[in-house]
C-alpha positions as CSV (number, residue, x, y, z in Angstrom):
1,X,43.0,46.7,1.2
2,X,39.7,48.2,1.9
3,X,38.1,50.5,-0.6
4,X,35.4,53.0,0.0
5,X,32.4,52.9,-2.4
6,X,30.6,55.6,-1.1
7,X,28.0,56.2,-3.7
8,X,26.5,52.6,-4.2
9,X,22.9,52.4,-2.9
10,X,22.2,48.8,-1.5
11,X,19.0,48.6,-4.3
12,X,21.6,48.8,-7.1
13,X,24.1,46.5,-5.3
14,X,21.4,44.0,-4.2
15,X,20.0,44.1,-8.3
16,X,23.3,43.6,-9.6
17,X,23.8,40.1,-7.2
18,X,20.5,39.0,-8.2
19,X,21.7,39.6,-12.0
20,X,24.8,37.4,-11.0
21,X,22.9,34.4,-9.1
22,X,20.4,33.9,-12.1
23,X,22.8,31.9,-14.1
24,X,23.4,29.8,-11.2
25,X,19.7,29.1,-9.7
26,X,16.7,27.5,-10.8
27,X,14.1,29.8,-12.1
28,X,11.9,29.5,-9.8
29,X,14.4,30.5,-7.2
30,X,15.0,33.2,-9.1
31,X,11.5,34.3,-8.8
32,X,11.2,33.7,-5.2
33,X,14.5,35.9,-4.9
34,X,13.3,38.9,-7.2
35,X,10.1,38.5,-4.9
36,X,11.6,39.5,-2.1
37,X,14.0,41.9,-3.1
38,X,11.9,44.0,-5.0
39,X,8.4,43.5,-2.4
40,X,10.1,43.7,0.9
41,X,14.0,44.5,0.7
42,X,14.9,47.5,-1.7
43,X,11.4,49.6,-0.3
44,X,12.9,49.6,3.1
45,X,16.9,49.2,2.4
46,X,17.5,50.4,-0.8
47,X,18.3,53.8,-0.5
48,X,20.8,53.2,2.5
49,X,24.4,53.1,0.5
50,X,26.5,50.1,1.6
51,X,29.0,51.3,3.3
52,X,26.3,52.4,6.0
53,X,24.5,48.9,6.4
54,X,25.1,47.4,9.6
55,X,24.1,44.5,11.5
56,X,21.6,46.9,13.5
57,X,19.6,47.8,10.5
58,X,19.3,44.7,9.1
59,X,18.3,42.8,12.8
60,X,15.4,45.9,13.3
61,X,14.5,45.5,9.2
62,X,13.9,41.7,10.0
63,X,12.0,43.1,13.4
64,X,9.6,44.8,11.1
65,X,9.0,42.3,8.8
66,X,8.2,40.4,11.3
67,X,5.6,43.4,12.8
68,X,4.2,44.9,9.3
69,X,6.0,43.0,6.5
70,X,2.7,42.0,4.5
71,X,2.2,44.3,2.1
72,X,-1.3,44.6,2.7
73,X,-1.2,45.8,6.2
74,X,-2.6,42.8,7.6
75,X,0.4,41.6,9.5
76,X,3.9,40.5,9.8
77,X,5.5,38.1,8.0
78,X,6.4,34.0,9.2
79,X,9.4,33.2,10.5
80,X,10.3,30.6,7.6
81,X,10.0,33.7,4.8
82,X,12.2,36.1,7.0
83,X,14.7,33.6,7.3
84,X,14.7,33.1,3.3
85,X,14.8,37.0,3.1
86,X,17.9,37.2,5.4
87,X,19.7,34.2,3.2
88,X,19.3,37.1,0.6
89,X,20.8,39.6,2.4
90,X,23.5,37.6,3.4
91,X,24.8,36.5,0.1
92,X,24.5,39.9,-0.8
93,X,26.4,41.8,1.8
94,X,29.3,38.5,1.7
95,X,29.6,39.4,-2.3
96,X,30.1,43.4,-1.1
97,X,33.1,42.4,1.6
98,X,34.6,40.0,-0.7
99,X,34.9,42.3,-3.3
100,X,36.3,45.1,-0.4
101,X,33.2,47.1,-1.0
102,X,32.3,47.5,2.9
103,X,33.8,46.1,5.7
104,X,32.7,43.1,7.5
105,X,30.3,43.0,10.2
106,X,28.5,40.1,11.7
107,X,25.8,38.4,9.7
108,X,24.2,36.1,12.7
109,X,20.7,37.7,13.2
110,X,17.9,36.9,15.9
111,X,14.8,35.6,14.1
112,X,11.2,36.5,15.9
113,X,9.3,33.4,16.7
114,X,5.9,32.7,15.4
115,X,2.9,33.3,17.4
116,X,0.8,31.9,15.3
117,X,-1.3,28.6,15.7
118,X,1.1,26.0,13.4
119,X,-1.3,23.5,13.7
120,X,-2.0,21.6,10.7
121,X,-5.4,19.7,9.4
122,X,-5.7,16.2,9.4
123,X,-8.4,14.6,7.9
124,X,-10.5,12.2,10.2
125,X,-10.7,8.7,9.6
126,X,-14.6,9.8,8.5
127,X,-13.9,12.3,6.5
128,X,-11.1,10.1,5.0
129,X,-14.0,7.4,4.2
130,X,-15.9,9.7,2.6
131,X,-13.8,11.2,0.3
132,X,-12.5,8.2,-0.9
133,X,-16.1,6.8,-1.2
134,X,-17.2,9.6,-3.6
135,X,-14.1,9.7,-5.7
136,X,-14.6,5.5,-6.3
137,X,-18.3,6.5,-7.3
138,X,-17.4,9.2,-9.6
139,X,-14.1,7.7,-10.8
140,X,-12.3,10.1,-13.7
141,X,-8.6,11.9,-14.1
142,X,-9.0,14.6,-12.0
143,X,-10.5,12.5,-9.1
144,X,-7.9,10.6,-9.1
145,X,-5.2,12.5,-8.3
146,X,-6.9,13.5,-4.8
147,X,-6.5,9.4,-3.9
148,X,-2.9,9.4,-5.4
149,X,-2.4,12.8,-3.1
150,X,-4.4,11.6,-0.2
151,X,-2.4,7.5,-0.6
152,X,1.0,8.8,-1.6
153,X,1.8,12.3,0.3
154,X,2.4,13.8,-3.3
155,X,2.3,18.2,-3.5
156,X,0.2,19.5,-5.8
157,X,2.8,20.8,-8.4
158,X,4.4,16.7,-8.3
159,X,0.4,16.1,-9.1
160,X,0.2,18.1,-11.6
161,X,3.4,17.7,-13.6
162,X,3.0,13.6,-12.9
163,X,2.4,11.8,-16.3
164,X,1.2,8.2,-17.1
165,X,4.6,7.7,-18.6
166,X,5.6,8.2,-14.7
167,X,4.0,4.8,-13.7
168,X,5.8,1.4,-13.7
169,X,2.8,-1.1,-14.0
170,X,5.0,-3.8,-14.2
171,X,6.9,-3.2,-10.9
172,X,4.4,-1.4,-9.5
173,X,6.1,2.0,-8.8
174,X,5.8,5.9,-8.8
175,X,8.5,7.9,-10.1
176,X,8.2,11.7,-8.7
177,X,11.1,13.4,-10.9
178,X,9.3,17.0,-12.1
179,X,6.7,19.9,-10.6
180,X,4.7,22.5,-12.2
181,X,4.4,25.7,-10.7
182,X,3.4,29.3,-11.8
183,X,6.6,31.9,-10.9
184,X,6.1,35.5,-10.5
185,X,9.1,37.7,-11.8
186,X,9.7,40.9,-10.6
187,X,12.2,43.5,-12.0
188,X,12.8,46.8,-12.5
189,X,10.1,47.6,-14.9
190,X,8.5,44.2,-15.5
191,X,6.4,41.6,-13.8
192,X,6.4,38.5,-15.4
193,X,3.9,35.9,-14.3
194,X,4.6,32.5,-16.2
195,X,3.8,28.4,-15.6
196,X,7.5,26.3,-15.1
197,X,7.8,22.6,-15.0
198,X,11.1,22.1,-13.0
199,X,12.7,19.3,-11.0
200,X,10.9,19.2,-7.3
201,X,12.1,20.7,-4.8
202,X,15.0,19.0,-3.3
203,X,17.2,16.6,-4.3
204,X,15.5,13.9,-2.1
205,X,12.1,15.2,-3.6
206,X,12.9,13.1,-6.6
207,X,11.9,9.7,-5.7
208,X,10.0,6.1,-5.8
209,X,6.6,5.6,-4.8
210,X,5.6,1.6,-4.2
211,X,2.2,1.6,-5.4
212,X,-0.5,-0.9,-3.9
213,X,-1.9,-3.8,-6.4
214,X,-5.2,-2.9,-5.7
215,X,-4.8,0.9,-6.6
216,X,-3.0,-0.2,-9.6
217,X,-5.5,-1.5,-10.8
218,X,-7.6,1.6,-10.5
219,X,-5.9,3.6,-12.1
220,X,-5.5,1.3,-15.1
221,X,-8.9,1.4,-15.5
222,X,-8.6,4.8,-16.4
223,X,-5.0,5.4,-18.0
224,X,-4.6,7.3,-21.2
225,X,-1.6,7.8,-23.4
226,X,1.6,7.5,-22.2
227,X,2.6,11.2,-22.5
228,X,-1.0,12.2,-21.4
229,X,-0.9,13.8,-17.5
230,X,-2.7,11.5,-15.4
231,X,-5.1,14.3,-13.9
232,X,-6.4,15.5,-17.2
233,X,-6.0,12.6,-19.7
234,X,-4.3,14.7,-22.2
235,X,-1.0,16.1,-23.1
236,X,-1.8,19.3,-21.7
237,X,-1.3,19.7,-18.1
238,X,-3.6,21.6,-15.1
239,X,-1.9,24.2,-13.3
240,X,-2.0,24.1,-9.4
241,X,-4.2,26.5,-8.8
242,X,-6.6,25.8,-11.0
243,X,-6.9,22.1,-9.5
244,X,-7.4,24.2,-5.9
245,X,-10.2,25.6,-7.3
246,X,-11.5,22.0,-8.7
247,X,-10.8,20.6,-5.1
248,X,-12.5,23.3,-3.2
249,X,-15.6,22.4,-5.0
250,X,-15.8,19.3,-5.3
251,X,-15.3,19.4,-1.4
252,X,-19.1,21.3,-1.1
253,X,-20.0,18.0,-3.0
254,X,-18.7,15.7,-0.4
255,X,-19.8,18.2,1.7
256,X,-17.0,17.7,4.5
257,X,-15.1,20.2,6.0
258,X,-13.3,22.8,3.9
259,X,-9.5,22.2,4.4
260,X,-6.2,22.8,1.7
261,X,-5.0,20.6,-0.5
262,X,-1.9,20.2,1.2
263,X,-3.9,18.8,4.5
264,X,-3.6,15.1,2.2
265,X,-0.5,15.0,1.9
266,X,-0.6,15.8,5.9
267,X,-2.8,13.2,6.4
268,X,-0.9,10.5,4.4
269,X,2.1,11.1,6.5
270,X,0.3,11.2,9.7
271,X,-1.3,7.5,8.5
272,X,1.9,6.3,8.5
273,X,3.3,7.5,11.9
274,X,0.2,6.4,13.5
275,X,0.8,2.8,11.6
276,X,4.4,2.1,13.3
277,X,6.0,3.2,10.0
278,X,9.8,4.2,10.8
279,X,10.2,7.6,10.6
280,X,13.3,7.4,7.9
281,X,10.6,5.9,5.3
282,X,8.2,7.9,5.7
283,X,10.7,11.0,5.2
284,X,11.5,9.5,2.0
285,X,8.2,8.8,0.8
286,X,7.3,12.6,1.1
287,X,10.9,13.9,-0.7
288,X,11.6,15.5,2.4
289,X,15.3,16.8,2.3
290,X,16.1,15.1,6.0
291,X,14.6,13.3,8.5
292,X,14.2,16.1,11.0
293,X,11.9,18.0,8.9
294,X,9.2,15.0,9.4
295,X,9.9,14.3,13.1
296,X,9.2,18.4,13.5
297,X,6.1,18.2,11.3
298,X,4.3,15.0,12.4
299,X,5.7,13.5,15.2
300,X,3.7,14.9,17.9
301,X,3.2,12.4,21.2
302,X,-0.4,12.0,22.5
303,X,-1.2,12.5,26.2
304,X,-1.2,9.2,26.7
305,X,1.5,7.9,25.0
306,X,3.7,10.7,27.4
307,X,1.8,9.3,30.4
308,X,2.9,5.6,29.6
309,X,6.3,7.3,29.3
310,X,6.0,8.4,32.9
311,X,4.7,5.3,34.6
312,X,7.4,3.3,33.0
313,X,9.7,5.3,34.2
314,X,8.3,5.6,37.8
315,X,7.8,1.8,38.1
316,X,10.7,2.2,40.5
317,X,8.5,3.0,43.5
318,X,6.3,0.2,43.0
């Protein structure tokens, strides 16, 4: 039977699921979680008590976020983090009926579509050349995790964490199994900021890498001791955002264009749709959790492969 709670505020409720998922998430879930309840969800819902919380509020809550979520003023929010805020406020609200706390009201919600320009940077085959050149010249750890990034699709935090120990010389193979990444932990009256080496991302992201013979070689010129992370030699690893900061500068030294780090891993995969590669192994080369995630990414027909499409097609009236 239904039982009125008519004195819970949703930012006590919402705090007390988060409590209850911790034991049950990775920590840097956890992080992303407490991000977003305590940034964007308890300022605007948490002093409307549960039994008032309808699907209206929450649809026009996820309308401003997507208008004036940033806390900075500058904008709204993408379309990717609203949906991760909403899986939020879903499991909360579906922990509040199941326990009879409120009753149940829908939880399918219209998601604002991004007007921003999605388009991602691909290194040209020049720029590609040159990059590659320089490293070769000025061969050393951290160099050599930009040609293991840009020749394997690897994230920076798989970078990072990757240790020589993580290299089969004798079969020639990569083995992607960990990530570093710094967390930021909000609670009530703490803000924790912290570096985590995890398990990657998804399940797929754990994976093997075929590495060519000539690159093996390379990079047994330079390998250290077995425990030592490949991109600083030693047993003590580089953070993420410091090797940004390495990689923007060593960009003025190539001077190229400026572009993230994450446009080689970009460029990797787009290299192997351009070379025939089937779309299933290239999706597995870059951990990605399913296959539609690459053909959405990277799989983007040229002009004039849609016009050979077309004549094909119209060779009937010829």
């Amino acid at each position: 039977m239904f039982v009125k709670k008519n004195k819970i505020l949703y930012s006590d409720w919402i705090y007390e699921w988060l409590i209850d998922k911790k034991e049950y998430i990775k920590e840097s879930t956890y992080a992303n979680y407490s991000n977003s309840i305590f940034n964007h969800i308890i300022p605007k819902l948490g002093d409307v008590y549960i039994r008032d919380l309808n699907h209206k509020i929450i649809q026009d809550f996820l309308l401003y976020l997507y208008k004036n979520g940033r806390k900075d003023g500058t904008g709204g929010l993408s379309e990717k983090t609203i949906k991760d805020i909403t899986i939020i406020i879903k499991g909360s609200i579906k922990k509040a009926i199941n326990e009879e706390k409120i009753k149940y009201f829908e939880l399918s919600f219209i998601y604002p579509r991004d007007n921003k320009d999605s388009r991602i940077y691909i290194l040209s085959k020049y720029e590609q050349k040159k990059l590659t050149n320089y490293i070769l010249e000025n061969l050393n750890c951290r160099n050599i995790g930009l040609l293991i990034a840009l020749y394997s699709g690897l994230r920076i935090g798989e970078l990072c964490a990757l240790q020589w120990n993580n290299i089969d010389f004798k079969r020639s193979l990569l083995y992607v199994n960990k990530t570093i990444q710094r967390v930021y932990i909000k609670d009530k009256n703490s803000n924790i900021s912290k570096v985590i080496i995890t398990t990657p991302k998804t399940k797929n992201a754990n994976r093997e890498i075929p590495i060519n013979k000539d690159f093996l070689e390379l990079l047994k010129s330079i390998r250290t001791n077995s425990d030592d992370y490949i991109i600083t030699g030693t047993n003590k690893y580089l953070e993420p955002r410091t090797y940004r900061k390495y990689f923007t500068k060593l960009l003025k030294q190539v001077k190229i264009n400026q572009f993230n780090f994450h446009s080689l891993r970009h460029t990797f995969a787009t290299n192997c749709i351009s070379l025939g590669v089937d779309y299933k192994t290239v999706s597995e080369l870059l951990g990605h959790a399913n296959v539609n995630i690459t053909l959405n990414l990277y799989v983007h027909p040229r002009l004039s492969q849609k016009k050979k499409c077309i004549d094909m097609i119209c060779k009937v009236f010829q």
